[in-house]
C-alpha positions in Angstrom: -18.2 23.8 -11.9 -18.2 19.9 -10.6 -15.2 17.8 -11.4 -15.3 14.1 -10.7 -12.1 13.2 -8.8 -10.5 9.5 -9.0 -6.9 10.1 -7.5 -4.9 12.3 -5.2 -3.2 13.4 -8.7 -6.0 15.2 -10.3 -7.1 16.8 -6.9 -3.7 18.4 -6.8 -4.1 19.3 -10.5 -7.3 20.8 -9.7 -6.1 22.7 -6.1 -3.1 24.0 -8.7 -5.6 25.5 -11.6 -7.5 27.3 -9.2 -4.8 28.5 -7.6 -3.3 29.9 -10.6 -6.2 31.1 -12.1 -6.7 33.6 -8.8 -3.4 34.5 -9.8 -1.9 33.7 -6.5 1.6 32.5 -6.0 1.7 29.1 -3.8 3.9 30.9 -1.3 1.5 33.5 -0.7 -1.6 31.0 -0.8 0.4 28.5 1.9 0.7 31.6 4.3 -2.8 32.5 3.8 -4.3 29.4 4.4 -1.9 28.6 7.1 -0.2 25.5 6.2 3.2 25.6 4.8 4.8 26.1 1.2 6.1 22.1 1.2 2.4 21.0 2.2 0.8 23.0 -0.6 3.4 21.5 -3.0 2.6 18.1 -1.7 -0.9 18.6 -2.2 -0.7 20.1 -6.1 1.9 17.3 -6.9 -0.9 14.7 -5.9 0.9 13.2 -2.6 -1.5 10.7 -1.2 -0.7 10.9 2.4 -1.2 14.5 3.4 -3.3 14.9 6.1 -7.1 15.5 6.0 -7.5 18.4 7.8 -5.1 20.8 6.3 -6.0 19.4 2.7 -9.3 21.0 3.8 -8.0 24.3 4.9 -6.4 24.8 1.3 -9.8 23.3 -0.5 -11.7 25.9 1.6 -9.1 28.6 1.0 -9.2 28.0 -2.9 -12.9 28.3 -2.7 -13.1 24.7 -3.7 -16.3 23.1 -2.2 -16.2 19.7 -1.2 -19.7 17.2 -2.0 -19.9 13.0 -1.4 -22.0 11.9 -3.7 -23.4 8.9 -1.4 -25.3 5.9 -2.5 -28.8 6.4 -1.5 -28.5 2.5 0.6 -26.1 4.6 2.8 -26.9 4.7 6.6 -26.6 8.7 7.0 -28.0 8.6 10.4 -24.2 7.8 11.3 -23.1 11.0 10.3 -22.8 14.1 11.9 -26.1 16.2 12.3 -25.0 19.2 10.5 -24.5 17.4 7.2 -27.7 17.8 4.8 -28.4 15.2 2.2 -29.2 17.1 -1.2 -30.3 15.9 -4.4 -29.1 18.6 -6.7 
């Protein structure tokens, strides 16, 4: 499923759904992940200055797939080389 995401809000809406429909508790999801129970609940309350890489490790925990949709006037050749433009 794609969701369009504007804010830091509905992220953490969506990071809580998912998490609650796997039927996980945020404590155990926090350990598993390995970032603590006060991050996660930053994170699902929408707190806009969490930091990148650990927001990641809970997307990626979640299952939750992360995809830019670019403009095509971009300059890709600036980004890293194992990041594939796809038109799907």
């Amino acid at each position: 499923m794609r969701i369009a995401i504007d804010s830091a809000t509905e992220l953490g809406r969506v990071v809580r759904a998912t998490r609650k429909a796997q039927h996980l508790r945020q404590d155990d999801t926090a350990g598993s992940v390995g970032v603590s129970e006060n991050f996660l609940g930053k994170i699902e309350k929408g707190g806009e200055t969490v930091q990148l890489g650990k927001l990641f490790q809970v997307l990626k925990g979640l299952g939750i797939r992360v995809i830019l949709d670019v403009p095509y006037e971009a300059d890709l050749s600036i980004a890293p080389a194992k990041n594939k433009r796809t038109d799907k």
